[in-house]
C-alpha positions in Angstrom: 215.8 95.3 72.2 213.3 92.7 70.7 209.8 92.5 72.1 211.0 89.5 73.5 213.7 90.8 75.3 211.6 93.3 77.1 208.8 90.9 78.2 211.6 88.7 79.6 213.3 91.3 81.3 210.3 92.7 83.3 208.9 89.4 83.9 209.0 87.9 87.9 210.0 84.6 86.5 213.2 83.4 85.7 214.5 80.5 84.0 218.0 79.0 86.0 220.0 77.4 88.0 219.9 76.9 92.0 221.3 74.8 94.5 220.0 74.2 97.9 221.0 75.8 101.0 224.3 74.2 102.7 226.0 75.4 105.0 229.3 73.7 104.2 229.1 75.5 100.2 227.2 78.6 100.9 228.7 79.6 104.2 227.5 79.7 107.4 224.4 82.8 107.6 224.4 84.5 110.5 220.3 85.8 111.6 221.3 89.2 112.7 222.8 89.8 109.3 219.2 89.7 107.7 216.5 92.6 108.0 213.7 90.0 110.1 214.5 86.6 111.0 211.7 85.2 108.4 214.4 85.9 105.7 216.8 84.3 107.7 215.2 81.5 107.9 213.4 81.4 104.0 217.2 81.0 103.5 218.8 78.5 105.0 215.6 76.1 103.9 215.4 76.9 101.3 217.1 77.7 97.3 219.3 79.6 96.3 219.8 81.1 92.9 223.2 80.9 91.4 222.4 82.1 87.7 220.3 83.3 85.8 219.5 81.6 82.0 218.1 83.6 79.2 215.5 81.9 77.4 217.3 82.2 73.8 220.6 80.9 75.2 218.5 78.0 76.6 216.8 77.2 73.3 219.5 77.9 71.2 222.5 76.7 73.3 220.9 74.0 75.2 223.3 71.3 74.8 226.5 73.1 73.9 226.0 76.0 76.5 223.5 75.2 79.3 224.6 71.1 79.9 228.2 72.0 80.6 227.0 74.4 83.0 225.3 72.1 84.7 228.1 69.8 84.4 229.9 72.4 85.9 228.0 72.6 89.5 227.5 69.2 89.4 231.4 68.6 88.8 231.7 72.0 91.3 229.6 70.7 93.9 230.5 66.6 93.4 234.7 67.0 93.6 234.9 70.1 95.3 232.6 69.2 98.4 231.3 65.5 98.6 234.6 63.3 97.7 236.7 66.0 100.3 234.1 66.2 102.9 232.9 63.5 105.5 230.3 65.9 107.0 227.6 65.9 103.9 224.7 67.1 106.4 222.0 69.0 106.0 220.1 71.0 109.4 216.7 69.4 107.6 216.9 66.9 104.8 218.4 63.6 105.9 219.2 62.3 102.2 220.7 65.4 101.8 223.9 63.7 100.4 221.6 61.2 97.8 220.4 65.1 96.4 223.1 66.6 96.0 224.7 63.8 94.1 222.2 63.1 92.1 222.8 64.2 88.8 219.7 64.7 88.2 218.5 67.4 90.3 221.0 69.5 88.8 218.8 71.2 86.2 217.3 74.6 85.2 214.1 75.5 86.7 211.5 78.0 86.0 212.3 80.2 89.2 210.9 83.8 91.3 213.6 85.4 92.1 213.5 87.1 95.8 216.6 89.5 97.1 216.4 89.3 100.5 217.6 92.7 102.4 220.5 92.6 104.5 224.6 92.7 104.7 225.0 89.6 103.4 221.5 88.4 102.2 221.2 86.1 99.4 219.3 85.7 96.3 216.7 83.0 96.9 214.7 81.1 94.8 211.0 79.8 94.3 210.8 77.2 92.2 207.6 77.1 90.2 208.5 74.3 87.2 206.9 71.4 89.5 203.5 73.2 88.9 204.0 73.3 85.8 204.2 69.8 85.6 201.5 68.9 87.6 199.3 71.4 85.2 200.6 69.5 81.9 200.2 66.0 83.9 196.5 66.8 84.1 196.0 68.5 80.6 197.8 65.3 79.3 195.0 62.9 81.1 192.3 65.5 79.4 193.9 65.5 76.0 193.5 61.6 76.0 190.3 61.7 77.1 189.4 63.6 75.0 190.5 61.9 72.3 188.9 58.9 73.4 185.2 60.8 73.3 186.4 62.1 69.6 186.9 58.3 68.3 183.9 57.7 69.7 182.0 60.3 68.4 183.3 59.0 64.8 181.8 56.1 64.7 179.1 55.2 62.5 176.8 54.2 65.2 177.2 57.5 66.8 177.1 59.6 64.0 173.9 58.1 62.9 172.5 58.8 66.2 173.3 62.5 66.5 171.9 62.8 62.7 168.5 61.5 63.9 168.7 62.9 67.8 170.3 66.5 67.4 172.8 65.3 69.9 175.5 62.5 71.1 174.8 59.3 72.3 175.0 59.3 76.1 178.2 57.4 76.0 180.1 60.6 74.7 178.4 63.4 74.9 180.7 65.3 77.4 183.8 66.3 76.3 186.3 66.5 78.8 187.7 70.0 79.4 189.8 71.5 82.8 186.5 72.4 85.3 184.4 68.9 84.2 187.5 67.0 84.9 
């Protein structure tokens, strides 16, 4: 087993796939069938994970392996439950039916996996890829800042000051980093 391997194996995050808690697809969960009723009800508002995505199969395979699995529960999900069923209701979301037929929000996450304890507790899923975007959101508005202050600094005017000074001109001396943003 590669370094790799390892690190991935023993790491709390988890790239893959999960769906949203509906009663019509996941069956109806019963709250004395869970060990406290907080698990109970972390379920059924919550994710659930339906599978798990190695990180080699999703770099490697991304088109020929991982899109036609999402195909796949979109497809699953679309035929199987929306086009039969009249009842597309969620307990919580009221554009339930807009999310689940969007294509789009069929798509592999970086997840936490939790196993809830009980008969017939599920899986469930923390989904942590929307801070990642909102961390590379703000690194991207601090990269072009950044390089903003950098043109700056290479101007003539700017150099010659610094040679004479010891330091920038006012107008970019600070260069933007994560705690002066």
């Amino acid at each position: 087993m590669s370094l790799h391997n390892s690190y991935y194996k023993h790491s709390k995050y988890n790239l893959g796939i999960t769906e949203l808690y509906w009663e019509t697809r996941h069956g109806e969960y019963n709250i004395n069938d869970f060990m406290n009723k907080d698990d109970y009800y972390l379920s059924i508002n919550g994710f659930i994970f339906m599978q798990r995505i190695h990180p080699i199969q999703f770099l490697k395979y991304y088109e020929n392996y991982i899109l036609r699995i999402l195909d796949y529960y979109y497809q699953n999900v679309f035929f199987n439950y929306l086009t039969h069923n009249d009842n597309i209701i969620h307990h919580n979301l009221k554009n339930f039916e807009y999310i689940v037929s969007n294509r789009n929000n069929y798509k592999v996450d970086i997840v936490q996996k939790i196993q809830l304890e009980g008969d017939f507790a599920p899986t469930i899923a923390i989904i942590k890829t929307h801070y990642l975007r909102l961390i590379q959101r703000k690194w991207k508005n601090i990269y072009r800042k950044r390089q903003e202050v950098i043109q700056l600094r290479k101007r003539i005017q700017s150099l010659q000051y610094r040679e004479i000074n010891g330091r920038w001109p006012h107008y970019c001396y600070h260069l933007p980093t994560i705690k002066t943003h």
